[in-house]
Each structure stands twice: as structure tokens, then as C-alpha cells.
C-alpha positions in Angstrom: 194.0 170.1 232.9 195.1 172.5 235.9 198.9 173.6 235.9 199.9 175.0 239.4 200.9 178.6 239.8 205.0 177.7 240.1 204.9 175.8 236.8 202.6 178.2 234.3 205.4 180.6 235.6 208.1 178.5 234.5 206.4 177.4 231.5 206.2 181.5 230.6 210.0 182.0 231.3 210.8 179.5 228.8 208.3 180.8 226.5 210.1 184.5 226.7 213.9 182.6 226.7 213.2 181.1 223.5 210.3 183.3 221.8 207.8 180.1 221.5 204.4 179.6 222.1 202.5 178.1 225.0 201.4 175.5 223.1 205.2 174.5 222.0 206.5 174.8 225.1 204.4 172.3 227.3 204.7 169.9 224.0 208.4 170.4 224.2 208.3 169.5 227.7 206.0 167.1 228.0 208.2 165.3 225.1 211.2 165.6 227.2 209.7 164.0 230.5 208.4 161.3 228.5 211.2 160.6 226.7 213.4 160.1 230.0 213.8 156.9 231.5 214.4 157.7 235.1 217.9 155.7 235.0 219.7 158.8 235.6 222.8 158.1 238.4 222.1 159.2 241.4 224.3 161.9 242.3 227.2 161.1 244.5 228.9 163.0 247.6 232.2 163.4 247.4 234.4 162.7 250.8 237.3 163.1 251.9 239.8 162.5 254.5 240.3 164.8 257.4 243.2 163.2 259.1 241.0 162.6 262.4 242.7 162.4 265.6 242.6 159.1 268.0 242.2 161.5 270.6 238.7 162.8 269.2 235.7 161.4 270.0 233.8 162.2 266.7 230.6 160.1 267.9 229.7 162.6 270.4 230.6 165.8 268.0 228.2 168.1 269.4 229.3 167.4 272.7 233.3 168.4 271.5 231.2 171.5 269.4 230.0 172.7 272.3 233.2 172.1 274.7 235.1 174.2 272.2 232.9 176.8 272.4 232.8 177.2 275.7 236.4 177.0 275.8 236.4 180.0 273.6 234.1 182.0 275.8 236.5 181.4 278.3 239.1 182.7 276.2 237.5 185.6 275.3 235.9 186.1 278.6 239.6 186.0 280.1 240.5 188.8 277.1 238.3 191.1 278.6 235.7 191.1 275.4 
């Protein structure tokens, strides 16, 4: 068997973290893998309102990104920075 570079190191954290052998380790987590049954729940983005405006256009967004930034250019342009 062949165990990438990214996982023998992982495999030797654990060993240091918990004082166990090599051996033990890849059991223990070999056990673990097998033992799950891949039903987790998927993980689930939160949302939340943001009180759009009528006004706003929000399926051309980069177009309004980009108009306020220009506007602030201006702005800042008119400031003298």
C-alpha cells in the first residue's frame, strides 16, 4: 500500500497528539471511515434578508458594483485625492 505525502503527515500528527503507534493510528482510522455511513447532512447556508430595494437591479450586480465605484472615483477624484 502507498500513502501520499499529505496523509503519512497527518497520520504522524495524530500519532504525536495522542502518543500511539503507526500501526494504531491507521487502524483507528481506517475503523472510523469504515464505520461511517456517508448519511451525514449536508451542511446548510444560512441566508438572510437584506431588505433589497425595488429600485436595485440585483440581476446585473456587477454592473451596479462597478457604477458605484466609479461613482466613488468621482468622488474622490472631485476631493482632490
Amino acid at each position: 500500500m502507498t500513502i501520499e505525502d499529505s496523509l503519512f503527515a497527518e497520520i504522524r500528527r495524530r500519532m504525536r497528539e495522542r502518543g500511539t503507534t503507526f500501526k494504531d493510528t491507521v487502524n483507528e482510522l481506517i475503523r472510523r471511515g469504515l464505520q461511517s455511513n456517508g448519511d451525514a447532512d449536508p451542511y446548510v447556508t444560512p441566508t438572510f434578508r437584506m431588505g433589497a430595494r425595488p429600485d436595485v437591479d440585483l440581476d446585473k450586480a456587477l454592473a451596479l458594483a462597478g457604477a458605484l465605484e466609479d461613482g466613488e472615483v468621482l468622488h474622490e477624484l472631485e476631493r482632490g485625492r
